[in-house]
C-alpha positions as CSV (number, residue, x, y, z in Angstrom):
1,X,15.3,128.6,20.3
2,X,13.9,129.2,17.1
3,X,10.6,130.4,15.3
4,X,9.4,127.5,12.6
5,X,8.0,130.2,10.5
6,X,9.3,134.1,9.4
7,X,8.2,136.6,12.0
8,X,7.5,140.1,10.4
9,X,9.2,141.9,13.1
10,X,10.5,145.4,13.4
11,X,14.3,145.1,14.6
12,X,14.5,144.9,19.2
13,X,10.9,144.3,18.8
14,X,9.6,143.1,22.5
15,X,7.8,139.8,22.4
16,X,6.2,137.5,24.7
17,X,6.6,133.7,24.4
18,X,4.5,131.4,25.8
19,X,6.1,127.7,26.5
20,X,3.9,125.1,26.6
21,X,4.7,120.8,26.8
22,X,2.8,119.8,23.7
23,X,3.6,116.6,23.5
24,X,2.3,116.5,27.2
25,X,-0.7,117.7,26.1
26,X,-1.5,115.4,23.8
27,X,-0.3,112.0,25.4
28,X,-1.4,110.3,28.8
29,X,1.0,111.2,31.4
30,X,1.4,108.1,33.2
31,X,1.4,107.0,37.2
32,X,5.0,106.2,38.1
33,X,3.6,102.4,38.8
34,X,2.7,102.7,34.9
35,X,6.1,103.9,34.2
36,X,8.1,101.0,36.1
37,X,5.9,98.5,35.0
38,X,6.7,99.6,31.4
39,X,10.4,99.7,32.3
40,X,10.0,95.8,33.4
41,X,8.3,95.1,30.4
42,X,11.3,96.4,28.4
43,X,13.9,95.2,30.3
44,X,12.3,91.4,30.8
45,X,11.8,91.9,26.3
46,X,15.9,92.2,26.0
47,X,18.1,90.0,24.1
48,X,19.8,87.5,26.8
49,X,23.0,87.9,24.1
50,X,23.1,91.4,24.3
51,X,26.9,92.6,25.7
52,X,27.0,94.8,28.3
53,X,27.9,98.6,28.3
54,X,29.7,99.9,31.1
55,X,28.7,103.4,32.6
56,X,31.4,104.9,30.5
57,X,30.3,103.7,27.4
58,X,26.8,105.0,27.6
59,X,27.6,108.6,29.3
60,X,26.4,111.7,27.5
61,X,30.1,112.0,26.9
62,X,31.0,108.9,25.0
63,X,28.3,108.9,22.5
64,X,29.1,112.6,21.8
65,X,32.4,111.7,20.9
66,X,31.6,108.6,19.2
67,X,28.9,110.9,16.6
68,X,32.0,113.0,16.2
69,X,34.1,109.9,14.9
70,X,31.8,108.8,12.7
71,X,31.2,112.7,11.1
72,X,35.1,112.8,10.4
């Protein structure tokens, strides 16, 4: 983790950080019927056409690798 802005700091300074969710903060958390209803919603708005991924293709792993490809 870093600061967004220079900290004037003397060097093995002790510091205190307090973590907060921001973005909690500032949006409505939703009940989990909100959340699956949402989920519906989504799923019911996909393209009938669309192929299907396998577990494999969507692990962490896979699109990891696949970024690297396209960086080299």
């Amino acid at each position: 983790m870093r600061s967004l802005a220079l900290l004037d700091l003397p060097e093995n300074s002790v510091v205190e950080i307090d973590v907060r969710d921001v973005i909690g903060n500032k949006e409505k958390e939703l009940t989990n019927t909100e959340k699956i209803k949402a989920f519906d919603k989504w799923m019911n708005n996909l393209d009938p056409n669309m192929p299907v991924l396998t577990d494999e293709q969507i692990s962490r792993e896979s699109i990891y690798e696949e970024q690297i490809l396209r960086q080299i």
